[in-house]
C-alpha positions as CSV (number, residue, x, y, z in Angstrom):
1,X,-86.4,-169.1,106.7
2,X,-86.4,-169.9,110.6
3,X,-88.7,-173.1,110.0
4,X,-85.8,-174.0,107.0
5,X,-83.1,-173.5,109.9
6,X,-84.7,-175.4,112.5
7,X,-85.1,-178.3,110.0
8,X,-81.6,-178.2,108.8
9,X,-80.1,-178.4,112.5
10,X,-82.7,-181.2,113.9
11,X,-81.2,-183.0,110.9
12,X,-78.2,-182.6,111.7
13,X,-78.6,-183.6,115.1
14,X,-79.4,-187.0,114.0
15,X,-76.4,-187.3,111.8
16,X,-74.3,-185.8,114.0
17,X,-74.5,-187.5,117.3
18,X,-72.9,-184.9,119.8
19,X,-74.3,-182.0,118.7
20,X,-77.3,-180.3,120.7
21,X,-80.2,-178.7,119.6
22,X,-82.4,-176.3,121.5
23,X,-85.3,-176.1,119.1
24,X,-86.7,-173.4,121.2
25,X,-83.6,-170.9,120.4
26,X,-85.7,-170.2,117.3
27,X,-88.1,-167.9,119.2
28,X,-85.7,-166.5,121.7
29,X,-86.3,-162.5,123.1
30,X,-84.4,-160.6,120.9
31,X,-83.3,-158.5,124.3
32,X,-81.6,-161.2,125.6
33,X,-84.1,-161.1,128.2
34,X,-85.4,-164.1,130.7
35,X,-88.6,-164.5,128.5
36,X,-87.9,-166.1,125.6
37,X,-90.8,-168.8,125.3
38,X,-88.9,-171.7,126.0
39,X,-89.2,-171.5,130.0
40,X,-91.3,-170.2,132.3
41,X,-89.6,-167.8,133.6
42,X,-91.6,-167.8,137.1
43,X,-91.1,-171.2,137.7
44,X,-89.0,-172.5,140.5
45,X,-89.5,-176.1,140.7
46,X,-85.8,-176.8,140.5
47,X,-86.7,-181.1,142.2
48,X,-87.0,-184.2,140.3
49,X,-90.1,-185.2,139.2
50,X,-92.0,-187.2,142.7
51,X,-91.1,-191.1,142.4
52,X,-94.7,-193.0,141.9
53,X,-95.9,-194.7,145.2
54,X,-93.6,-197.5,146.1
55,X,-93.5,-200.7,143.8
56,X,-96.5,-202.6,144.9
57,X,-95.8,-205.7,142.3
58,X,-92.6,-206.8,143.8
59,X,-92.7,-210.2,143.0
60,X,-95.8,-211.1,140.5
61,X,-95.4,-214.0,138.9
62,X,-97.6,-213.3,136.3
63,X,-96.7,-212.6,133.0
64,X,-98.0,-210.6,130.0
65,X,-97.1,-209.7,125.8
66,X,-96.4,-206.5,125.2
67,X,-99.4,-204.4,124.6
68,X,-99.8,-200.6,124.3
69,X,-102.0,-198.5,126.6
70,X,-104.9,-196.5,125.2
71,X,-102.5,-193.0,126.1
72,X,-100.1,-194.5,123.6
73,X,-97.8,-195.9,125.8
74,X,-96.2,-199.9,125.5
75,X,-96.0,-202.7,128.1
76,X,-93.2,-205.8,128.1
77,X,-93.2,-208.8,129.6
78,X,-93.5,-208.7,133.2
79,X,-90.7,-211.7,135.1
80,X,-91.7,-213.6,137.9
81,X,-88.8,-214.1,140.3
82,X,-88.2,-217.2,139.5
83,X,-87.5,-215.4,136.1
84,X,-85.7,-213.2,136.7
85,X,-83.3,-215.2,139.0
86,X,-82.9,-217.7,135.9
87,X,-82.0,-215.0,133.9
88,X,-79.5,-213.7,136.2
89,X,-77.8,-216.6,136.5
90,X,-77.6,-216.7,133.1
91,X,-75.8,-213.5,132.5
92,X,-73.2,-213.9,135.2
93,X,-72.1,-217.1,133.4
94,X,-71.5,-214.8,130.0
95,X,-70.3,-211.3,131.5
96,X,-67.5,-210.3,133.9
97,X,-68.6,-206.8,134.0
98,X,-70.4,-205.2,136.7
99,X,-74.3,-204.9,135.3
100,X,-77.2,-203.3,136.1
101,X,-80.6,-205.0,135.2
102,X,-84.0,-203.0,135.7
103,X,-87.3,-204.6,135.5
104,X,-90.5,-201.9,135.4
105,X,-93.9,-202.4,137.5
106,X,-95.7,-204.5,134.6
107,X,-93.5,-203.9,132.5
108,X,-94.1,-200.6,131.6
109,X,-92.0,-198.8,129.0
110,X,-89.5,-196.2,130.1
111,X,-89.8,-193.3,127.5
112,X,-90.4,-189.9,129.1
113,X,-87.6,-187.6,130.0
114,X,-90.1,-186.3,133.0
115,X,-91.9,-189.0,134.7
116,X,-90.1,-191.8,137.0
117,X,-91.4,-195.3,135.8
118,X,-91.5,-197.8,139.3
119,X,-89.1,-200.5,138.4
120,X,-86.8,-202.8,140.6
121,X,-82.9,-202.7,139.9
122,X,-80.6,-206.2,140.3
123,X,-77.0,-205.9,140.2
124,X,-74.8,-209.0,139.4
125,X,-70.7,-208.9,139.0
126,X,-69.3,-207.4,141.4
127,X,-69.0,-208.0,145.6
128,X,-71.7,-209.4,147.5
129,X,-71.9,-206.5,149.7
130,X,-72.5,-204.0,146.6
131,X,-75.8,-206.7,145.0
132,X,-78.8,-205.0,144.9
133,X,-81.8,-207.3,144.9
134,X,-85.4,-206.3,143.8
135,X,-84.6,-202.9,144.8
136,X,-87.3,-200.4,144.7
137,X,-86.3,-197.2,142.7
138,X,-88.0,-195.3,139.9
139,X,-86.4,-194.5,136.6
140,X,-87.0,-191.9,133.6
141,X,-85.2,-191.1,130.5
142,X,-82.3,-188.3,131.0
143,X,-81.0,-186.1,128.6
144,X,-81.6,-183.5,125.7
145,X,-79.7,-184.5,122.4
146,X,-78.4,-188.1,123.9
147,X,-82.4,-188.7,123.9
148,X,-83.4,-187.2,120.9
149,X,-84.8,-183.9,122.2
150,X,-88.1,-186.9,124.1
151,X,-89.1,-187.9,120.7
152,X,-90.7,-190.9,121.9
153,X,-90.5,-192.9,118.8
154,X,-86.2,-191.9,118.2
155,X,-85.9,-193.2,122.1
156,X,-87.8,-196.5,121.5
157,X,-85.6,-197.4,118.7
158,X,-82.0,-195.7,120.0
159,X,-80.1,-196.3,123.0
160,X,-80.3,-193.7,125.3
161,X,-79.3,-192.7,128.7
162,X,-81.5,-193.4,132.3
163,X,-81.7,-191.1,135.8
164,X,-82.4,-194.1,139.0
165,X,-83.7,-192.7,141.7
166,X,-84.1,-195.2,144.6
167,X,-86.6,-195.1,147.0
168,X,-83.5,-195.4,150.1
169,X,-79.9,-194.1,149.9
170,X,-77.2,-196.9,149.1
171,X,-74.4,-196.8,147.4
172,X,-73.5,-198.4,143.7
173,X,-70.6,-201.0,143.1
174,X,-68.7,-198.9,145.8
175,X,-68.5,-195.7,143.7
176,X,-67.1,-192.4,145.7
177,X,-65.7,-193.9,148.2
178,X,-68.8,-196.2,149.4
179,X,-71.2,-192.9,149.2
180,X,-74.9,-193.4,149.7
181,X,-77.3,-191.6,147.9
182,X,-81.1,-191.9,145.7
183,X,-79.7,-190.4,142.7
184,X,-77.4,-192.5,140.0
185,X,-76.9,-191.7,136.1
186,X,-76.7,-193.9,133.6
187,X,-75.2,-192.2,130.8
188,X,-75.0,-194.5,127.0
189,X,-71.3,-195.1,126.2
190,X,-72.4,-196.4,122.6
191,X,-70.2,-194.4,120.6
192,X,-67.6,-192.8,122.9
193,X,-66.6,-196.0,124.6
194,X,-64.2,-194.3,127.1
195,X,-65.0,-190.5,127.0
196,X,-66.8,-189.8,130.0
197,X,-65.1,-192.2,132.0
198,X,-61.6,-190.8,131.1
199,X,-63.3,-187.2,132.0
200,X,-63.9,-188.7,135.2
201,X,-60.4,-190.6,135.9
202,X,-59.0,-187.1,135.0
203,X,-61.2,-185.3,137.0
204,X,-60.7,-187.0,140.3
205,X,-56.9,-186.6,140.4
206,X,-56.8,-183.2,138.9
207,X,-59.4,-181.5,141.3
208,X,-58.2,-180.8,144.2
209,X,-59.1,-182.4,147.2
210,X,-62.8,-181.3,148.6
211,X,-63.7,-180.4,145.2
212,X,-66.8,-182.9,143.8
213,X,-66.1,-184.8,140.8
214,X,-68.6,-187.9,140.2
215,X,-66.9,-191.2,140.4
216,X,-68.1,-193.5,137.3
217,X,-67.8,-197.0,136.0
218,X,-68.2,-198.8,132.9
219,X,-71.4,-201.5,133.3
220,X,-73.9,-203.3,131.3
221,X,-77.6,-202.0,131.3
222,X,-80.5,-204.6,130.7
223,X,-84.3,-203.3,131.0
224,X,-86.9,-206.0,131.2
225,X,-84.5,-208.4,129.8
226,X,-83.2,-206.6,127.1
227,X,-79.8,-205.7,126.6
228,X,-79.9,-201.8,126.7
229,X,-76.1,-201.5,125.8
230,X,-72.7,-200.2,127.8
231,X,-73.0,-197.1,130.0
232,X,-71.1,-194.9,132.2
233,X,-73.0,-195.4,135.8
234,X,-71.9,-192.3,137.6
235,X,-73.4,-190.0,139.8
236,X,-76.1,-187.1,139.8
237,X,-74.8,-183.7,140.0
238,X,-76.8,-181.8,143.1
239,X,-76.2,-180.5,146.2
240,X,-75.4,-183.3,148.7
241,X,-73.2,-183.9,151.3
242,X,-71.4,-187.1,149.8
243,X,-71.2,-184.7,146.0
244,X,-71.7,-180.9,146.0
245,X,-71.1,-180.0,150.0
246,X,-73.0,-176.7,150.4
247,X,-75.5,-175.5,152.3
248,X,-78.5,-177.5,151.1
249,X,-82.0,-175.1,150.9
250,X,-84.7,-176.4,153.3
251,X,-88.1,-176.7,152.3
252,X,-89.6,-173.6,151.4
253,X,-86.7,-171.2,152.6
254,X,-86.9,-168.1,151.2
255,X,-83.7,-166.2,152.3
256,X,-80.8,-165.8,149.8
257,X,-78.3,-167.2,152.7
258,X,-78.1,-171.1,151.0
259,X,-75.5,-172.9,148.8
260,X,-75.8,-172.2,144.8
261,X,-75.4,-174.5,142.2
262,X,-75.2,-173.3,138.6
263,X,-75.0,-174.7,135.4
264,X,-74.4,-173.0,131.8
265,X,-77.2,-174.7,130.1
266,X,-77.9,-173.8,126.1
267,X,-81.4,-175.3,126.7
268,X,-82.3,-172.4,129.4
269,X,-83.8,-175.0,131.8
270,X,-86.1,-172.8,134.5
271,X,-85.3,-171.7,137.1
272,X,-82.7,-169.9,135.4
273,X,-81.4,-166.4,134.3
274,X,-79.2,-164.9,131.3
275,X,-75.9,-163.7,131.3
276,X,-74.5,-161.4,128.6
277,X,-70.7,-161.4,129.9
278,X,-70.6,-157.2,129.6
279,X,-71.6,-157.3,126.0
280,X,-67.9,-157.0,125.8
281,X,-65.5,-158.0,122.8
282,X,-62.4,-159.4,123.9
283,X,-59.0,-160.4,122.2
284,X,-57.8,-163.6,123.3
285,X,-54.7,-165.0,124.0
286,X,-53.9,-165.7,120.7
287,X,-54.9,-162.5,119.2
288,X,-58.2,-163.3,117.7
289,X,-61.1,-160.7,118.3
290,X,-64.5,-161.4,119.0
291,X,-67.8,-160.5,121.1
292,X,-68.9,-163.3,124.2
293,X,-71.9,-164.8,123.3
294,X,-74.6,-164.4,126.0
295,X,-75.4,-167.8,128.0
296,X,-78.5,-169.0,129.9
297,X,-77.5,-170.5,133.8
298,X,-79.6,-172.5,135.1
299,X,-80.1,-173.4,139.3
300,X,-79.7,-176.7,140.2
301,X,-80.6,-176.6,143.7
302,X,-83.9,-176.1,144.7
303,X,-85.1,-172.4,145.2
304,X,-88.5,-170.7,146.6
305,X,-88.5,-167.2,145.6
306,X,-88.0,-164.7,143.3
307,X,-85.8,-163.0,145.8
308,X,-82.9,-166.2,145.5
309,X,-83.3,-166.2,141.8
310,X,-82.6,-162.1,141.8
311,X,-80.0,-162.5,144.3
312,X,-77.5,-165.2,142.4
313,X,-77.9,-163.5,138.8
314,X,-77.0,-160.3,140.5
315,X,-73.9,-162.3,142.5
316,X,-72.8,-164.0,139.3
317,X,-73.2,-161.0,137.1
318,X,-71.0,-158.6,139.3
319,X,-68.5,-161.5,140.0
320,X,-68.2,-161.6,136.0
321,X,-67.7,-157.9,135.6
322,X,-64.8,-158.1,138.6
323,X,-63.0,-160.6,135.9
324,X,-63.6,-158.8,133.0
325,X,-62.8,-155.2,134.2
326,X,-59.6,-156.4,136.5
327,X,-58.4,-158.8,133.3
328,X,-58.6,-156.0,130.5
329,X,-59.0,-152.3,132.1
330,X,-57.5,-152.6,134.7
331,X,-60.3,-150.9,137.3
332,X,-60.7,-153.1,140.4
333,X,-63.9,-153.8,142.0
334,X,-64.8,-155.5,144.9
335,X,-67.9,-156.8,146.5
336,X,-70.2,-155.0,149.5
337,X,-71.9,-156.0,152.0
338,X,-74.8,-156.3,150.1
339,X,-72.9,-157.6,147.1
340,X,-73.0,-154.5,144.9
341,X,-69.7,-153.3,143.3
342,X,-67.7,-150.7,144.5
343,X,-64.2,-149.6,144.0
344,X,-61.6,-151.5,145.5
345,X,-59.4,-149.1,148.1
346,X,-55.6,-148.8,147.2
347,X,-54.5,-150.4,150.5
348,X,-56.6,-153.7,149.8
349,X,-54.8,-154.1,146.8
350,X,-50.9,-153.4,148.3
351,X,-51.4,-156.9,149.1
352,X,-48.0,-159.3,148.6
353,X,-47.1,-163.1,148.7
354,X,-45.4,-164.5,151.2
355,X,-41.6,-163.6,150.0
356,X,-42.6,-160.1,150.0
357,X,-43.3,-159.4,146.5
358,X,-46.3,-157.4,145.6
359,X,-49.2,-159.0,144.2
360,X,-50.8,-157.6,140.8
361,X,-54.0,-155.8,141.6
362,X,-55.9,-158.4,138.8
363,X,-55.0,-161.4,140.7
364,X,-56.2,-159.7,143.8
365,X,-59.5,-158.6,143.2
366,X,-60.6,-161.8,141.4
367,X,-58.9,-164.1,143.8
368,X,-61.1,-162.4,146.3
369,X,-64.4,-163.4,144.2
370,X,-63.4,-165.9,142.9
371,X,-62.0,-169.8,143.8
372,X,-58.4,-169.6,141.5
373,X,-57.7,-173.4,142.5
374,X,-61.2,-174.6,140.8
375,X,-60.9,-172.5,138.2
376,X,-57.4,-173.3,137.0
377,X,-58.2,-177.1,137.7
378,X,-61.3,-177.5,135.6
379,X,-58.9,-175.3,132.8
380,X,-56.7,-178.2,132.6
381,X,-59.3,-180.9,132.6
382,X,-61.3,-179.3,129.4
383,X,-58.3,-178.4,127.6
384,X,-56.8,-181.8,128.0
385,X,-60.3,-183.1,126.4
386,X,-61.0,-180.7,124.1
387,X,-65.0,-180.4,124.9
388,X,-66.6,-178.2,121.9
389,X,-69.4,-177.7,124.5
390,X,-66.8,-175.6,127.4
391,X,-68.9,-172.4,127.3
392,X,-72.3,-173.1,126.2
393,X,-73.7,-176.4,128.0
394,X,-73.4,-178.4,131.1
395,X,-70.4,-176.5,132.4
396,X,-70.8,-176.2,136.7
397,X,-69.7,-173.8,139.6
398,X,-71.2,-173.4,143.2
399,X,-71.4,-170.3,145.6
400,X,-72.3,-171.2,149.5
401,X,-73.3,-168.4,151.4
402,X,-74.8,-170.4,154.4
403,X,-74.3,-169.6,157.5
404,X,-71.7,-172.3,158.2
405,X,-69.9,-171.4,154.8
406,X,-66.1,-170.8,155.2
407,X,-65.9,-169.3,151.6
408,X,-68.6,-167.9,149.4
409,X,-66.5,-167.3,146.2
410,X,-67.1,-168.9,143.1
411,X,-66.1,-172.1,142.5
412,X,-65.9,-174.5,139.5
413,X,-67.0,-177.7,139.7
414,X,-68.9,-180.8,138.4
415,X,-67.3,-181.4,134.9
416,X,-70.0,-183.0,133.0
417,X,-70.8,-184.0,129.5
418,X,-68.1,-185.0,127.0
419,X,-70.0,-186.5,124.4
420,X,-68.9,-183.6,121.8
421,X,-64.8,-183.6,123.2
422,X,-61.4,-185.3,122.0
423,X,-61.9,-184.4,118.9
424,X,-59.5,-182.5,116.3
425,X,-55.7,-181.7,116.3
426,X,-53.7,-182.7,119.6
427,X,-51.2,-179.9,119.6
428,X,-53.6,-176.3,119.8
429,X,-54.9,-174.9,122.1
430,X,-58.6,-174.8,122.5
431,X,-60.4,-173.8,126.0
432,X,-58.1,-171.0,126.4
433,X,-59.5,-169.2,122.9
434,X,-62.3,-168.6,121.1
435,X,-63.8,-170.8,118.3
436,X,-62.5,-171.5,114.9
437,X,-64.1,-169.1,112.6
438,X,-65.4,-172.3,110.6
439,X,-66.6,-174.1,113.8
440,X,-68.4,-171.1,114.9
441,X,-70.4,-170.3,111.6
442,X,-71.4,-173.7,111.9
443,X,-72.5,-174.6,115.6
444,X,-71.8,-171.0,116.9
445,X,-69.8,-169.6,119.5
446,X,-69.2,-172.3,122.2
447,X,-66.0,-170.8,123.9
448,X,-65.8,-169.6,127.6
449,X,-65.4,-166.2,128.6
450,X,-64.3,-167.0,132.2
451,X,-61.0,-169.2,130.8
452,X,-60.3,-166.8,127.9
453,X,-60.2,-163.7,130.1
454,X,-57.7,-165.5,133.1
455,X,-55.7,-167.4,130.4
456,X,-54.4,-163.6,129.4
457,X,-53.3,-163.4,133.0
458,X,-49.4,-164.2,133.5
459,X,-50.7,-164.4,137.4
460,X,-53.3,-167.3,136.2
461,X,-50.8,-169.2,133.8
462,X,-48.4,-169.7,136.6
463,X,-51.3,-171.6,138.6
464,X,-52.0,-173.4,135.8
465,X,-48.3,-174.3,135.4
466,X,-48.1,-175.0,138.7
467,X,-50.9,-177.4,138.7
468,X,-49.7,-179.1,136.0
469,X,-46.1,-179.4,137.7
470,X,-47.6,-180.9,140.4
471,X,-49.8,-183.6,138.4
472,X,-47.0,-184.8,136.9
473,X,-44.2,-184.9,139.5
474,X,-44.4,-188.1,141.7
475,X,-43.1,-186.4,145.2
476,X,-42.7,-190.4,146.6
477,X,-40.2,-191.2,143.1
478,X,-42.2,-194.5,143.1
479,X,-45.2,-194.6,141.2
480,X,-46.4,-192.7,138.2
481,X,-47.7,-189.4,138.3
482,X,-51.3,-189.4,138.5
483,X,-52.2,-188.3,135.1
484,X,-50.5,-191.1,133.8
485,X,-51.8,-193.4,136.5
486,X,-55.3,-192.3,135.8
487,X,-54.6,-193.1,131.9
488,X,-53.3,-196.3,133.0
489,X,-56.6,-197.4,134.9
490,X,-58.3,-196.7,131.4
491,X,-56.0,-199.1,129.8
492,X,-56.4,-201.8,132.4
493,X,-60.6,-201.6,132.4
494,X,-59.8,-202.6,127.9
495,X,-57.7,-205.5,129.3
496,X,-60.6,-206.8,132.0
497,X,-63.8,-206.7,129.7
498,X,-62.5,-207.0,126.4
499,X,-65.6,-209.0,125.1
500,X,-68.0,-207.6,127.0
501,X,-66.7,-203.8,125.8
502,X,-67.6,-205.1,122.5
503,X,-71.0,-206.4,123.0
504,X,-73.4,-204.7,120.5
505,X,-70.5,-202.1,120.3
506,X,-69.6,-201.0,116.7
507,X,-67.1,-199.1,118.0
508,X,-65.5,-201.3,120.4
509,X,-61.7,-201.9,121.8
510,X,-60.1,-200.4,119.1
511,X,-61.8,-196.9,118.7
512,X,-61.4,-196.9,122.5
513,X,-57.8,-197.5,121.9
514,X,-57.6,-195.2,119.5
515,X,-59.1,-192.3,122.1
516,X,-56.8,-193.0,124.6
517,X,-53.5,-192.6,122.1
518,X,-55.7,-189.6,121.2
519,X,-55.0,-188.3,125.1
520,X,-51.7,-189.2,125.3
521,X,-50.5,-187.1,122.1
522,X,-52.9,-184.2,124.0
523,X,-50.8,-184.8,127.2
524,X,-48.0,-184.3,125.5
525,X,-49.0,-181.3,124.1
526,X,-49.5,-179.9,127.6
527,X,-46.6,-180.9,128.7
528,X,-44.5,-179.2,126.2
529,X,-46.6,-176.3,127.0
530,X,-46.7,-176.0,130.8
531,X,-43.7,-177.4,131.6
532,X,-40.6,-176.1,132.4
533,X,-37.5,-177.4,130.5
């Protein structure tokens, strides 16, 4: 019956390009335990994969056909300099859009989601100061459903999306404010033209300020002369000063005193540890009842003991029960020294605002765990897009507890990954609730515990409403407010690059078009809800 399942959903995958599949869920511990046998649970590798030694065939002017190795693997043809200048050339006198073009150390194939391939990366299109020119870097397939789960023969004949990691910090076509960094993310745009890059418009006027959003950009991706397709070049989520500022783990640091980055990751990616939300079964704002769904987080910055991994499951899992018990039994916890729970004392929470007026115990003991700002920003953002995947993949939040940290609380961060978003009926509401019975049965429960326990809050509401207020009120009463403004940048990239947005795109201008309306009636939604008349 299991082997029937797996089939049925890696078919569906296929047919169904958003959808993720973690093969490996099949033979998960029953428990809900950290061993299920698809990671190693003792594993804390949490780095990249080592870039090969630098790219010793710079500038061959050789060239060969394409062969394939005896280990299976394929070679293209390799371009002399004087090639790939030509060539170059070439495609600045067809395109207007900014374009990456990445030619491999003889030519070698790039089809492995773990090992970097040496390459060289041109960019054309854009300001002289922003042209890269034979730059050394490696690059490696990225992904889990967008590449076909590494099946080697789906991602020779699909487009798929890249990880570049350069051999020297620079920056790319003057994204994030002229940031340099190794890491860049090419993510395939094929058949969501505009999603992540709305995401990201969205993102970066809705978080507030200090909080890390990757910048991102529509380009053009050749490798070794062929035309890969349109991507989304944005940035790498990890702990770096110019993206996730936290206190950054030096080299084989064992203390639990460093900055935290989590993601909720359905594939369970070591190092990483489960989450069962209390076990609890919750009514939601709209008075449907069901039980969270356990989640796997996963630690994106790099670890070295056991002691770390112990340390942020324990910090996480306490922080949760704070939520959970403040939001629907009223008890109020608060964290220790140590970061155990104990009962919060009745003069921490007589606490009031600043016209006097007593704050509700709720608000106060999660406010003290947790960042509200974040929280009620990244709310907004995935209810404006509608991502299916809000509770169950690729959704981000940091602690810092570094010696130089200000605030340890949690905070959201990162959004990420809206392949399976704007999708469905514009006026409901969706992040702040549990899944559609039918959605569920089908692709199971993907909702988020965090957002549907505050959205029951009237204390959390008003901070979204608030937000919101703010987003859309121009204080100047001269320019748009800056959702619309960050709609209308959408709308003026269509107008730029309308041919080369079409370029081996079936989708093209007018599905983009279509998305975009698709926002609008969702803003309008919001509005109607979050405004004040």
């Amino acid at each position: 019956m299991k082997r029937i399942l797996l089939i049925l959903v890696l078919v569906c995958s296929l047919v169904l390009p958003g959808i993720k599949v973690d093969a490996a869920s099949f033979s998960r511990n029953p428990d809900g335990g950290d061993t299920g046998t698809h990671i190693n649970p003792s594993s804390f590798d949490a780095g990249d994969t080592t870039v090969n030694n630098k790219n010793e065939t710079a500038k061959k002017e050789e060239t060969t056909n394409t062969t394939s190795s005896n280990n299976g693997s394929r070679t293209e043809k390799t371009y002399s300099s004087k090639e790939i200048k030509k060539e170059l050339k070439k495609l600045e006198s067809e395109t207007t859009i900014p374009t990456i073009c990445v030619y491999t150390e003889e030519g070698k194939e790039v089809v492995s989601r773990e090992d970097y391939v040496n390459c060289e990366v041109y960019t054309i299109n854009c300001e002289k100061m922003y042209k890269l020119i034979a730059e050394p870097a490696g690059i490696r397939v990225r992904g889990n459903s967008t590449a076909y789960g590494g099946n080697v023969a789906m991602i020779r004949a699909n487009q798929v999306p890249y990880k570049l990691k350069f051999e020297t910090k620079l920056n790319m076509f003057g994204l994030n404010e002229d940031a340099e960094c190794k890491k860049w993310v090419l993510v395939k745009a094929e058949s969501s033209l505009l999603k992540t890059d709305i995401a990201f418009k969205l993102g970066s006027v809705i978080l507030h300020e200090g909080n890390y959003c990757s910048d991102g950009m529509l380009v053009h991706m050749y490798l070794n002369g062929k035309f890969k397709g349109i991507y989304e070049l944005c940035e790498q989520n990890e702990v770096n000063k110019n993206r996730v500022s936290i206190t950054k783990t030096k080299e084989n640091y064992k203390g639990t005193d460093i900055g935290y980055l989590l993601e909720i990751d359905n594939y369970g990616e070591s190092p990483c540890f489960r989450v069962n939300y209390e076990n609890a079964t919750v009514t939601d704002i709209e008075g449907k009842t069901k039980k969270f769904k356990g989640v796997y987080y996963s630690i994106k910055n790099d670890v070295y003991s056991d002691e770390q991994k112990q340390f942020i499951k324990k910090y996480l899992t306490n922080v949760f029960k704070i939520v959970y018990e403040a939001c629907e039994n009223g008890k109020y916890y608060v964290l220790d020294e140590n970061y155990d729970l104990v009962k919060a004392k009745k003069k921490f929470l007589k606490q009031t605002d600043e016209s006097g007026k007593e704050l509700d115990p709720a608000y106060i003991t999660v406010n003290n765990v947790m960042n509200l700002e974040s929280v009620a920003d990244l709310y907004l953002l995935y209810e404006i897009v509608k991502d299916r995947d809000v509770g169950e993949g690729s959704f981000f939040m940091y602690a810092d507890f570094g010696t130089e940290s200000t605030d340890s609380r949690l905070t959201f961060t990162c959004p990420w990954d809206f392949e399976w978003a704007y999708d469905g009926s514009t006026s409901e509401l969706y992040a702040a609730v549990f899944n559609s019975d039918a959605f569920a049965s089908i692709y199971e429960e993907r909702s988020n515990p965090w957002f549907i326990l505050l959205m029951k809050q009237e204390w959390f509401t008003d901070i979204v409403k608030g937000r919101w207020q703010e987003l859309r009120t121009d204080p100047k009463g001269k320019k748009k407010d800056a959702i619309t403004e960050a709609l209308k940048l959408e709308e003026e990239i269509l107008q730029t690059y309308p041919d080369d947005l079409t370029k081996n795109n079936r989708y093209g201008i007018k599905s983009a078009k279509n998305l975009l309306s698709w926002v609008n009636n969702r803003i309008k939604f919001m509005d109607g809800w979050l405004l004040d008349d």
